[in-house]
ROTISE-571300 format. One line per 4 residues: number of its first residue (from 1); their letters; for each residue x, y, z of N, C-alpha, C. Coordinates in nm, 4 decimals. Layout:
BEGIN
NUM) A) X,Y,Z,X,Y,Z,X,Y,Z ~ ...;
This chain:
BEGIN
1) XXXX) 1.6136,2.5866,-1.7292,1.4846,2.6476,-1.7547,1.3778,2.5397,-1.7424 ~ 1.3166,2.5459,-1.6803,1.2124,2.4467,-1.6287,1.0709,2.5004,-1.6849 ~ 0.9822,2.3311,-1.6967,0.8858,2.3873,-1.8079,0.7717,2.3858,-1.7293 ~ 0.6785,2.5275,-1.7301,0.5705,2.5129,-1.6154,0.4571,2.3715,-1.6637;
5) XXXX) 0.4626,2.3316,-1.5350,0.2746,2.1740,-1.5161,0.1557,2.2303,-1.4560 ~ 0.1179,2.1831,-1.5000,-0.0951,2.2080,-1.4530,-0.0946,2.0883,-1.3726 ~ -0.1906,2.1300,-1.2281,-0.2121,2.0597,-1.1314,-0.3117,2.0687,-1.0921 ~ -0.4130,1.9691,-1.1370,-0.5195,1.9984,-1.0654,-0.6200,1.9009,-0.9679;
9) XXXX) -0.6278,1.9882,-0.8524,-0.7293,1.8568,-0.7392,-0.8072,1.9861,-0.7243 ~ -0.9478,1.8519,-0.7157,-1.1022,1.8761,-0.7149,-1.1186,1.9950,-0.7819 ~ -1.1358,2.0017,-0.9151,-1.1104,2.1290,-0.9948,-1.0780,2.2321,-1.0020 ~ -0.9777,2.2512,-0.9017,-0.9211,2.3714,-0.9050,-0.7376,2.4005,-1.0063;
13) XXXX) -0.7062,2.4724,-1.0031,-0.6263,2.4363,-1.1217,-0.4592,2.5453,-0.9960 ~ -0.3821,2.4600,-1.0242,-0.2701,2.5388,-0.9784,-0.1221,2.4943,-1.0538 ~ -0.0365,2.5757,-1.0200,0.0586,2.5895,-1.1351,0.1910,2.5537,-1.0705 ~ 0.2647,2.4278,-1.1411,0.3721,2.4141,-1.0273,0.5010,2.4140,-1.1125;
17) XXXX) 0.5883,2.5081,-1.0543,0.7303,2.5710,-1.1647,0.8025,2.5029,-1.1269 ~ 0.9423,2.4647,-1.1895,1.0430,2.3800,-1.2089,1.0599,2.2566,-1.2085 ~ 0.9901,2.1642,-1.3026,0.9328,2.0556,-1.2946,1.0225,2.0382,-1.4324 ~ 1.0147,1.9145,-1.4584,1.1940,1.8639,-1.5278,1.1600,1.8691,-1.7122;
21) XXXX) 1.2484,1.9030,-1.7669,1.1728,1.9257,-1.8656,1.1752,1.7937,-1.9723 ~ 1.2008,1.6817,-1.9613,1.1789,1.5794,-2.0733,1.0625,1.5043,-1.9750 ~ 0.9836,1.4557,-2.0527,0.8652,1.4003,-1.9936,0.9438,1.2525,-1.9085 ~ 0.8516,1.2519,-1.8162,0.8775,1.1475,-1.7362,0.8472,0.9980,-1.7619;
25) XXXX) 0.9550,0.9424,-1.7495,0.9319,0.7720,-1.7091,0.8597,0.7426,-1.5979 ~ 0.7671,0.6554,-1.6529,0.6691,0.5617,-1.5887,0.7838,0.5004,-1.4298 ~ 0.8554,0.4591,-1.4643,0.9278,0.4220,-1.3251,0.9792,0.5098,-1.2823 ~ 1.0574,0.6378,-1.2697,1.0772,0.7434,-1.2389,0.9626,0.7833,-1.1430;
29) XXXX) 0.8493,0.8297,-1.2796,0.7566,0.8892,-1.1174,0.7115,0.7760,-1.0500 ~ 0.6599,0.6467,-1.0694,0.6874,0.5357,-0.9386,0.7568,0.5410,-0.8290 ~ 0.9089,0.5565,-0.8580,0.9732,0.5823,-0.8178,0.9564,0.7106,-0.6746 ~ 0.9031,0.7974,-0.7624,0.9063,0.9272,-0.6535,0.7827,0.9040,-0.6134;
33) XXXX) 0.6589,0.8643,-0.6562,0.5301,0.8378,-0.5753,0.5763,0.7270,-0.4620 ~ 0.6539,0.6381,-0.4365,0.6593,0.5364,-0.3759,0.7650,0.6644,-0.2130 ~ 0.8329,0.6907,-0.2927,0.9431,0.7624,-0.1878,0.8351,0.8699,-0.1032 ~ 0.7590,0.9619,-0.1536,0.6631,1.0601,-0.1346,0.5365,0.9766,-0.0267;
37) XXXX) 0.5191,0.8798,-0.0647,0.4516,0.7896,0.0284,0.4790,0.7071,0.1676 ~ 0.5878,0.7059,0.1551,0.6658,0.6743,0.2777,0.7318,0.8139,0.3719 ~ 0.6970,0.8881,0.3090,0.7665,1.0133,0.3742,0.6312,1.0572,0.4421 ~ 0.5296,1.0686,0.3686,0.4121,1.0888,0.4214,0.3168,1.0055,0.5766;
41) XXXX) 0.3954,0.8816,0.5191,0.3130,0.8062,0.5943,0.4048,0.7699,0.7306 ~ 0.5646,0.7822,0.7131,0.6449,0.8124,0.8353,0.5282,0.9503,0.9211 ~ 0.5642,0.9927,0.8389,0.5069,1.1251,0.9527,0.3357,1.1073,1.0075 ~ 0.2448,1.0706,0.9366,0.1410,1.0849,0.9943,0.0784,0.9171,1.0474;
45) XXXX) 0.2062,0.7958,0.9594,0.1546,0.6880,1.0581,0.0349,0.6075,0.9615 ~ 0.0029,0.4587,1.0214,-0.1749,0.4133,0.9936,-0.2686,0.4898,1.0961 ~ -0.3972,0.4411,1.0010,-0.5485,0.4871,1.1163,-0.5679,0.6029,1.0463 ~ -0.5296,0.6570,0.9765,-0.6107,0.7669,0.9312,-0.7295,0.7539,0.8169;
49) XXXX) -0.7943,0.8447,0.7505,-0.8579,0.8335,0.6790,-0.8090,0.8435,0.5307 ~ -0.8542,0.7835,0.4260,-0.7844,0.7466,0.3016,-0.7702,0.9413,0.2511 ~ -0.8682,1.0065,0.2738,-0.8525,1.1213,0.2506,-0.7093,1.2603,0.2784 ~ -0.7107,1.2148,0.4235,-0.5992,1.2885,0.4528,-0.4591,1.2532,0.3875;
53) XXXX) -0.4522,1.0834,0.3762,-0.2910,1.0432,0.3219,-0.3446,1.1251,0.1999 ~ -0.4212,1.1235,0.0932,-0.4575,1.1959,-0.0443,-0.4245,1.2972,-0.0391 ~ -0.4670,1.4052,0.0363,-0.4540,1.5332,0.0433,-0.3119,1.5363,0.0791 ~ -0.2012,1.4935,0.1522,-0.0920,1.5147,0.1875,0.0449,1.4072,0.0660;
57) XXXX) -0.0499,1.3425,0.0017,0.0490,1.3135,-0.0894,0.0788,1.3666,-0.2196 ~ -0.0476,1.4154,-0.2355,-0.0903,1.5419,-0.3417,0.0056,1.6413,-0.3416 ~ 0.0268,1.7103,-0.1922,0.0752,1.7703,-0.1442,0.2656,1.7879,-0.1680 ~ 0.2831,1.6722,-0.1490,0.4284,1.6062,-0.0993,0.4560,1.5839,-0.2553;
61) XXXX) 0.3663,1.5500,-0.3726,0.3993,1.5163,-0.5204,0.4102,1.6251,-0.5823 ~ 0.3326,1.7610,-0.5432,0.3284,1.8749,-0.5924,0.4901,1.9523,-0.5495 ~ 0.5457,1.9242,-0.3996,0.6517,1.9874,-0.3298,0.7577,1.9145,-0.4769 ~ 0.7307,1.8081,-0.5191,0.8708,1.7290,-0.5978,0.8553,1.8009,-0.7245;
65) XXXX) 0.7058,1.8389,-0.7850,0.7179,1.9134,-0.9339,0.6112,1.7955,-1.0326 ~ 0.5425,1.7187,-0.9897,0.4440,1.6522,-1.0402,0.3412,1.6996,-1.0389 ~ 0.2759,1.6619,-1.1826,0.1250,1.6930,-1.1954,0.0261,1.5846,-1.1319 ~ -0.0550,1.6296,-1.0504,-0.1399,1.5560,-0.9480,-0.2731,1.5897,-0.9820;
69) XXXX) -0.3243,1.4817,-1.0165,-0.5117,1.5443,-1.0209,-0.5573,1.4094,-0.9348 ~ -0.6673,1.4739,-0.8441,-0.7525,1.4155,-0.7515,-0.8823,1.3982,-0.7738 ~ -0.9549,1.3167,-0.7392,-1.0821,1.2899,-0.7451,-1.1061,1.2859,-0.8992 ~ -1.0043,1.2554,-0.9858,-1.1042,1.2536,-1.1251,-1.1637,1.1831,-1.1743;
73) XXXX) -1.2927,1.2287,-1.2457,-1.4011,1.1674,-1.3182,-1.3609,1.0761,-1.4006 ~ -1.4723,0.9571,-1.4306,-1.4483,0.8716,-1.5084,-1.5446,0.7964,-1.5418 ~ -1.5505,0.8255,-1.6933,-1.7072,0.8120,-1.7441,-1.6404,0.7006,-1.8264 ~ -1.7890,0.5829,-1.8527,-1.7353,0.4779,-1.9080,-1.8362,0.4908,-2.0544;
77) XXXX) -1.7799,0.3961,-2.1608,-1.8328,0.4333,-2.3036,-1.9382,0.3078,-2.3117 ~ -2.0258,0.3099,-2.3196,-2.1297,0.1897,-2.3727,-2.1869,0.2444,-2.4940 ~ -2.1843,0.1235,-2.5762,-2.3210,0.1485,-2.6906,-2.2988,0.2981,-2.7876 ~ -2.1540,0.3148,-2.7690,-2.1137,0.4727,-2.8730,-2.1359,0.5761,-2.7885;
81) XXXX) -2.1857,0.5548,-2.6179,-2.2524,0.6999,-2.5372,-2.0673,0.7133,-2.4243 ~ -2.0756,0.8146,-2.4162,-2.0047,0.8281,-2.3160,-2.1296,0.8109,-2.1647 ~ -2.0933,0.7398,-2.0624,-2.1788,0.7868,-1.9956,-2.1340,0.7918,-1.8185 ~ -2.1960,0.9409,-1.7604,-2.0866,0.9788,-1.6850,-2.1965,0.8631,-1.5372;
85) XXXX) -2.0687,0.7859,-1.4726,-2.2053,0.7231,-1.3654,-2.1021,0.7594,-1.2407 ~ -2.0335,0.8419,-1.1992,-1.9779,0.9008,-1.0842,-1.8531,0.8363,-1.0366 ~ -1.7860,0.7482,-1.1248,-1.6764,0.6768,-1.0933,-1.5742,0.8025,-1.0245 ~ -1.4875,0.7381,-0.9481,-1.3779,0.8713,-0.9395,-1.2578,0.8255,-0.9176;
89) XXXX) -1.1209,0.8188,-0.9693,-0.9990,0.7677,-0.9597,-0.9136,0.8629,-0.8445 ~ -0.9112,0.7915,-0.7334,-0.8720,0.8954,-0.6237,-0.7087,0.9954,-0.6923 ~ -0.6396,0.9551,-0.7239,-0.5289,1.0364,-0.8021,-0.4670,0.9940,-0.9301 ~ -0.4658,1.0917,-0.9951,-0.3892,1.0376,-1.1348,-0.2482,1.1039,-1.1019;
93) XXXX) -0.1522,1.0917,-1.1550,-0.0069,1.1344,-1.1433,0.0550,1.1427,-1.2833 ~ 0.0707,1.2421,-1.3115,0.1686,1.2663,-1.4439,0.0388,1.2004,-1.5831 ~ -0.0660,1.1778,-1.5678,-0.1048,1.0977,-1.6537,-0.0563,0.9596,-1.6565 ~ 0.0549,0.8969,-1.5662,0.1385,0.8038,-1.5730,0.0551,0.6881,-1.4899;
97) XXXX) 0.0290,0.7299,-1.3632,-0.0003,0.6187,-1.2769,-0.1392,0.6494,-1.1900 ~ -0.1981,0.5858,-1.1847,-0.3379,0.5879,-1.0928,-0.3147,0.5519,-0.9410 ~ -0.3621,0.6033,-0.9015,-0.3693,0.5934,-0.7256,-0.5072,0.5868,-0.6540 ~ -0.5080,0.4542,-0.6360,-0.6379,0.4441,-0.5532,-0.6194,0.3811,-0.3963;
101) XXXX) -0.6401,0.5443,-0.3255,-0.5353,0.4872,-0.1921,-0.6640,0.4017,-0.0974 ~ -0.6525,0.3465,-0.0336,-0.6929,0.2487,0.0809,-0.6307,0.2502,0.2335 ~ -0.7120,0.2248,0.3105,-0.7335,0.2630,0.4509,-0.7511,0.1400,0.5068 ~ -0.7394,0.0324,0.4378,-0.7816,-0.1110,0.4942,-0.7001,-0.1983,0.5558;
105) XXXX) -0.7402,-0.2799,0.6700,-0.6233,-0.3806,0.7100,-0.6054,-0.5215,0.6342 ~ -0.6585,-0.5124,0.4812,-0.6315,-0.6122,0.4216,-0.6824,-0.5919,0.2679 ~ -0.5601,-0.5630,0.1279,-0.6058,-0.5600,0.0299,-0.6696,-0.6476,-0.0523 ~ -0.8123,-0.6389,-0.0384,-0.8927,-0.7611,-0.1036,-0.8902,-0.7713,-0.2572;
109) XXXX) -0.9098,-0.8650,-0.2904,-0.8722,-0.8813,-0.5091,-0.9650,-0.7824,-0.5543 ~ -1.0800,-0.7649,-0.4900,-1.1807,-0.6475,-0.5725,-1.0770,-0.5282,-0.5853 ~ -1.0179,-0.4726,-0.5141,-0.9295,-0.3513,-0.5171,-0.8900,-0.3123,-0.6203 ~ -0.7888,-0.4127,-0.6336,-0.6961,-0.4938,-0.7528,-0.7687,-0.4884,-0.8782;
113) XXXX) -0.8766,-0.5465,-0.8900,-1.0030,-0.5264,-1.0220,-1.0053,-0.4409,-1.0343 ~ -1.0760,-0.3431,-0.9312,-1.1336,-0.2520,-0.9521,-1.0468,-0.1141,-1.0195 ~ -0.9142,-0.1417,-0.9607,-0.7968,-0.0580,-0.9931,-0.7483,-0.0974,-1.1639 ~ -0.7386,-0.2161,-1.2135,-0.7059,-0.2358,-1.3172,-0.8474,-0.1961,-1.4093;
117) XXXX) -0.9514,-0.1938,-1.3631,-1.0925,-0.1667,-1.4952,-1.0545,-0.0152,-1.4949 ~ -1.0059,0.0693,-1.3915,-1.0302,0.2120,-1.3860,-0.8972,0.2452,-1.5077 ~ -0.7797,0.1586,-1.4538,-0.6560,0.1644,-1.5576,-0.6821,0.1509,-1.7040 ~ -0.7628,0.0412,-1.7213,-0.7761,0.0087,-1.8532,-0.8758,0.1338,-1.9548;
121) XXXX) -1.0297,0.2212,-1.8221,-1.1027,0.2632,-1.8926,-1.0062,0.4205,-1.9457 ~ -0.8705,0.4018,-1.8676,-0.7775,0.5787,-1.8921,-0.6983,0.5435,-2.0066 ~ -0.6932,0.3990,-2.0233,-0.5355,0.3281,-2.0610,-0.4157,0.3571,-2.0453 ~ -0.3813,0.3436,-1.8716,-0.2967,0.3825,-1.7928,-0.2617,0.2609,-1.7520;
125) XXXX) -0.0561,0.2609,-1.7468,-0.0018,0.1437,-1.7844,0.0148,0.0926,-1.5634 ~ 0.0005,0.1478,-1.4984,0.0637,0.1461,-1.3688,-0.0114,0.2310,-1.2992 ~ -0.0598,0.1212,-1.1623,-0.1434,0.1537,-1.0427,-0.0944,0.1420,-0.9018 ~ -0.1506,0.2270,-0.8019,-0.0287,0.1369,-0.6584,-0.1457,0.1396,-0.5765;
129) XXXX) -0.1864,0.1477,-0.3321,-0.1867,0.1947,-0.2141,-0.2539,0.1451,-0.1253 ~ -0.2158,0.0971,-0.0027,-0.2506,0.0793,0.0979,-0.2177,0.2000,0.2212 ~ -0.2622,0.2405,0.2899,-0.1764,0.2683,0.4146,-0.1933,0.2426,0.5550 ~ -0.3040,0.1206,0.5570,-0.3406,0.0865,0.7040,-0.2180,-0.0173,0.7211;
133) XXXX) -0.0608,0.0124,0.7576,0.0162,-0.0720,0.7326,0.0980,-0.0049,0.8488 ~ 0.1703,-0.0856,0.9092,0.3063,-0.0599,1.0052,0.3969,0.0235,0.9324 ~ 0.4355,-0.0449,0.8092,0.5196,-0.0137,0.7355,0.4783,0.0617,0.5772 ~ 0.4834,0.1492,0.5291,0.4482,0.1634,0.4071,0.4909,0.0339,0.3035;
137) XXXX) 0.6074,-0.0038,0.3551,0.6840,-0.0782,0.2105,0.5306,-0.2030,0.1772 ~ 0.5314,-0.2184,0.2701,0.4286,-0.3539,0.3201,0.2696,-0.3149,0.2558 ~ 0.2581,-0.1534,0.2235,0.0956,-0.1903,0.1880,0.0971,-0.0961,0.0194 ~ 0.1993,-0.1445,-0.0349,0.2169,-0.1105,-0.1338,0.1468,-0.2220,-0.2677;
141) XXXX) 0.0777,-0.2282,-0.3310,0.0428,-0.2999,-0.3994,0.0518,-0.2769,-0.5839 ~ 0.1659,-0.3231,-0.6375,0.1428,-0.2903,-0.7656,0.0749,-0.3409,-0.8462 ~ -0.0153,-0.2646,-0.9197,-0.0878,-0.3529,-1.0460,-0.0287,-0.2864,-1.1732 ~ -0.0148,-0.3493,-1.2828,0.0518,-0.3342,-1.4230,-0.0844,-0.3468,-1.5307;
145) XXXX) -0.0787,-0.2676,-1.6321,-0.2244,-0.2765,-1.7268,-0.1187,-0.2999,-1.8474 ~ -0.0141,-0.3791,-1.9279,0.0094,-0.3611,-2.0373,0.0922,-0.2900,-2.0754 ~ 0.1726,-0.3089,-1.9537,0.3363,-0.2289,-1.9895,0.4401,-0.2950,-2.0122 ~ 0.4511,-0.2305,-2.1282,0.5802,-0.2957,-2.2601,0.6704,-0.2166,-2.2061;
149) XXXX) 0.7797,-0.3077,-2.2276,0.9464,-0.2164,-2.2733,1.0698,-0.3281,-2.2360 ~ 1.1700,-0.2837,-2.1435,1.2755,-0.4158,-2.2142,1.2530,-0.4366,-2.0638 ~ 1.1949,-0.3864,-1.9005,1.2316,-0.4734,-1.8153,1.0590,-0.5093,-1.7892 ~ 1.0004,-0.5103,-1.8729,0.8596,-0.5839,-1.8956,0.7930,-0.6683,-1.9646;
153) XXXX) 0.8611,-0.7938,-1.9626,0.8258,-0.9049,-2.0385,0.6896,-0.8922,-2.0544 ~ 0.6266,-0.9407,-1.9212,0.4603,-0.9393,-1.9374,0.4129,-0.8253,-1.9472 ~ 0.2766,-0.8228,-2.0717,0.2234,-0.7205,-2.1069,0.0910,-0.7610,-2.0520 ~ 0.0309,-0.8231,-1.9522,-0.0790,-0.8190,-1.8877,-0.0744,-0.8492,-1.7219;
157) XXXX) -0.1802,-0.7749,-1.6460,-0.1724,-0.8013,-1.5074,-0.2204,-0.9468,-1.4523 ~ -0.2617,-1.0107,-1.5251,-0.3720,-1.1516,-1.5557,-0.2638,-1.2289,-1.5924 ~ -0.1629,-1.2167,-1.6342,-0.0440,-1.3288,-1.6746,-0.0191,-1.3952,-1.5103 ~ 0.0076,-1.5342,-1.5769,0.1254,-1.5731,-1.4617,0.2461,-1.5264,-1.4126;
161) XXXX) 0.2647,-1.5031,-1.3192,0.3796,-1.4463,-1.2484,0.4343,-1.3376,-1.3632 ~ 0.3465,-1.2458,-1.3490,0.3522,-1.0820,-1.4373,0.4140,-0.9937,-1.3129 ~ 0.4058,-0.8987,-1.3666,0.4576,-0.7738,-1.3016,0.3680,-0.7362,-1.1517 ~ 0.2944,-0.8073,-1.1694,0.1516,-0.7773,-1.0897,0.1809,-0.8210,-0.9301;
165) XXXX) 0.2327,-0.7785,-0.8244,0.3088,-0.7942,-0.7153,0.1557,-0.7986,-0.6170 ~ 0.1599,-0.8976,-0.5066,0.1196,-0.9560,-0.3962,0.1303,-0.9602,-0.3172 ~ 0.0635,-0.9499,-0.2056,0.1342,-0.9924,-0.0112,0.0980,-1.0919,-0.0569 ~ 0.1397,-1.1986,0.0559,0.1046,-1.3127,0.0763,-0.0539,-1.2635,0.1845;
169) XXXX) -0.1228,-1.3756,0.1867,-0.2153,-1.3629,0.2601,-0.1682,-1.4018,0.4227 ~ -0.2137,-1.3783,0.4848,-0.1976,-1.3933,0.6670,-0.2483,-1.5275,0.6554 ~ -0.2177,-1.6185,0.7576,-0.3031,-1.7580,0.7835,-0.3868,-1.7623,0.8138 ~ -0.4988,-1.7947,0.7608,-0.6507,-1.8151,0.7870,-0.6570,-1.8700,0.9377;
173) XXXX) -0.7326,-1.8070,1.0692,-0.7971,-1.9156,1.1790,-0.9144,-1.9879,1.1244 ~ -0.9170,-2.0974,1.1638,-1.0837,-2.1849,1.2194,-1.1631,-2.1316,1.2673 ~ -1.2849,-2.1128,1.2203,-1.3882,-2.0359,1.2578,-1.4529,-2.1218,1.3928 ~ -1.4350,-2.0382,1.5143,-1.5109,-2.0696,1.5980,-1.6535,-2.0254,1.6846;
177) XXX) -1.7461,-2.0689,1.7024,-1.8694,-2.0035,1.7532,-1.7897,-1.9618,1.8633 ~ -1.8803,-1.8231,1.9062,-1.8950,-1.7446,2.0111,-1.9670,-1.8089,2.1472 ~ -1.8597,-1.7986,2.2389,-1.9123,-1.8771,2.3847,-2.0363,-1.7807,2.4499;
């Protein structure tokens, strides 16, 4: 007997049946967001727009029995005000993990920031996405906000050699003027 989930992208609300009934582990749905992403991105490839992988992973998370919300709001608290200034977290998943997918041929540290301030303002323990990549495995980027348990020593993304996973950077060329 499977317990019905609420799913909702860009406020619309839809209902997805047989979805597992003990709440989910944080690595679990990782787990299936990471698999769901490569399935996606086999099929439609880099070069697209960050929108379409969204809409089709939404898609592909909803086919597994996950709750998916898109585009949600995110108002930050100053001074005792809530105050709404148009932030938007391209996907939340299960309440578990944030998804802020990217279209870029190179994940710059702002990303990374920007992904951990959005984590911290939900207090959401796990973030991932790239997909301008050959390979999915390759534009996967994890960030960690403060996840405890026994295979998580480090409880910050800011630690030394934390949970907090990296490409290496490509080798810089020498900048040369234009002939």
């Amino acid at each position: 007997m499977g317990i019905e989930r609420e799913c909702v992208c860009r406020s619309e609300e839809h209902v997805e049946g047989n979805a597992k009934e003990a709440e989910m582990d944080i690595e679990e749905c990782a787990t299936i967001i990471v698999d769901a992403a490569i399935k996606v991105h086999r099929s439609l490839g880099p070069g697209l727009l960050e929108s379409a992988y969204q809409a089709c992973l939404a898609h592909e998370l909803r086919k597994r029995g996950l709750r998916v919300e898109c585009e949600v709001g995110l108002p930050i608290a100053y001074d005792g005000q809530v105050i709404e200034v148009g932030y938007r977290v391209d996907m939340w998943i299960e309440r578990l993990i944030m998804i802020e997918n990217k279209a870029v041929d190179r994940v710059l540290p702002i990303y990374g920031a920007q992904l951990l301030t959005y984590m911290k303002l939900r207090d959401c323990h796990l973030g991932l996405l790239n997909w301008n990549v050959l390979l999915m495995k390759n534009g996967i980027t994890r960030v960690v906000n403060n996840l405890e348990g026994p295979g998580f020593p480090c409880t910050s993304a800011r630690h030394a050699g934390g949970e907090q996973k990296k490409r290496p950077m490509p080798p810089s060329r020498p900048w040369r003027p234009s002939r």
